[in-house]
C-alpha positions in Angstrom: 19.1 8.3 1.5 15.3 6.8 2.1 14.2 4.0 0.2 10.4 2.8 0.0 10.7 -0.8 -1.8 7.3 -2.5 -2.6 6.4 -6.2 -3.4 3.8 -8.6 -3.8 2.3 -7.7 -6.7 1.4 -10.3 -9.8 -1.4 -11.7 -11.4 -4.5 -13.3 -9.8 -7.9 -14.2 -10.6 -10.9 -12.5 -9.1 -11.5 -13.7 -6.2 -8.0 -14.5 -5.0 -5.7 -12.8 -2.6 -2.6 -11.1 -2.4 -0.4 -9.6 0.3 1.4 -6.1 -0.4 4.8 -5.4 1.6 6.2 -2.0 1.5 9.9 -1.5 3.2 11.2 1.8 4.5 15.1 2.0 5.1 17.4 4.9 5.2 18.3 8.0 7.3 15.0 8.4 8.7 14.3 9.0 12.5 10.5 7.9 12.7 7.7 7.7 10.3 4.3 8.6 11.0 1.3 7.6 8.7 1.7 4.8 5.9 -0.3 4.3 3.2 -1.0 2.2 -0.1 -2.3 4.3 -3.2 -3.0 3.2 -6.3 -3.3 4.1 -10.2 -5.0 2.8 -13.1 -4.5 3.2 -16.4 -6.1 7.1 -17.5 -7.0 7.6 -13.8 -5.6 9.6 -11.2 -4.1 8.3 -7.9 -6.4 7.1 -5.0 -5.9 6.6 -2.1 -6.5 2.4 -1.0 -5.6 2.6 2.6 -3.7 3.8 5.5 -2.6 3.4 8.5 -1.3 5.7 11.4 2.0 5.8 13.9 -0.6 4.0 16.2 -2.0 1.6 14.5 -5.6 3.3 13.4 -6.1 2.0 9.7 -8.2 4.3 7.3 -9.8 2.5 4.0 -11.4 4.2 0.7 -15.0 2.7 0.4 -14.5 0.6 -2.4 -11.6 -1.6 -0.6 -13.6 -1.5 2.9 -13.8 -5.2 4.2 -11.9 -6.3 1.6 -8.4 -5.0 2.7 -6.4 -5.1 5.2 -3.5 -3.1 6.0 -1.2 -3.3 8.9 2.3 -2.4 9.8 5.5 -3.6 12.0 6.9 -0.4 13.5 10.1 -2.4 14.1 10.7 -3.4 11.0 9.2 0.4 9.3 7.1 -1.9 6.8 3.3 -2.1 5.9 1.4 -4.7 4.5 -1.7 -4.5 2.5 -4.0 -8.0 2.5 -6.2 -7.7 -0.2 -8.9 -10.6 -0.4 -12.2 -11.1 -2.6 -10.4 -9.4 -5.7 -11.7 -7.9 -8.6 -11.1 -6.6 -12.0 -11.5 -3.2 -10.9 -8.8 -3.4 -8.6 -6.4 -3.8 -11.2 -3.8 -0.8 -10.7 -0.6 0.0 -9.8 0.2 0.1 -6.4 2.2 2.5 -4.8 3.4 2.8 -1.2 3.7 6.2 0.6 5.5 6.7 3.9 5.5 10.2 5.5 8.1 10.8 8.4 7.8 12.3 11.7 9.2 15.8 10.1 6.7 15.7 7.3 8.9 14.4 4.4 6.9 12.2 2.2 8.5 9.4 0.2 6.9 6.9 -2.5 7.8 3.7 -3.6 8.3 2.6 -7.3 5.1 1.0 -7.4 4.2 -2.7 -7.8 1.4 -4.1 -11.1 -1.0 -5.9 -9.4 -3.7 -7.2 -12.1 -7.2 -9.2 -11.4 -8.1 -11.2 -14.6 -11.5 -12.1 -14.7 
């Protein structure tokens, strides 16, 4: 059995940082690409950022030099830093993990929320 377990989320004011932590455990024998998504309320899931087996990151445009995602292969967990906040990044966040066979597997999602 895989689990994808996010945390980090909470409340912040714009401006202010947080750091995203998505955990992969199970019966899995590698994982290729990670990724953070997200969802707001009425919209449909985007993609925030992610990152390959070797370390090349891919970010949507409105994150770009903002966040910053990264991962520990040893430990099958990505991070997502995510500095200058704003209200529109107010979502929920969801980690994605897709393994070397091509099974894809999402987290539970974690509220992040940018008062202004």
């Amino acid at each position: 059995q895989v689990q994808v377990v996010e945390s980090g989320g909470g409340l912040v004011q714009a401006g202010g940082s947080l750091l995203l932590s998505c955990a992969v455990s199970g019966s899995i024998f590698s994982i290729n690409a990670m990724g953070w998504y997200r969802q707001a309320p009425g919209e449909q899931r985007e993609l925030v950022a992610d990152i390959s087996s070797s370390g090349r990151p891919r970010y949507a445009d409105a994150v770009k030099g903002r966040f910053t995602i990264s991962r520990d292969n040893g430990k099958n967990t990505v991070y997502l830093q995510m500095n200058s906040l704003n209200p529109e990044d107010t979502a929920i966040y969801y980690c994605k993990a897709v393994t070397a066979r091509g099974y894809l597997y999402w987290g539970q999602g974690t509220q992040v929320t940018v008062s202004s």
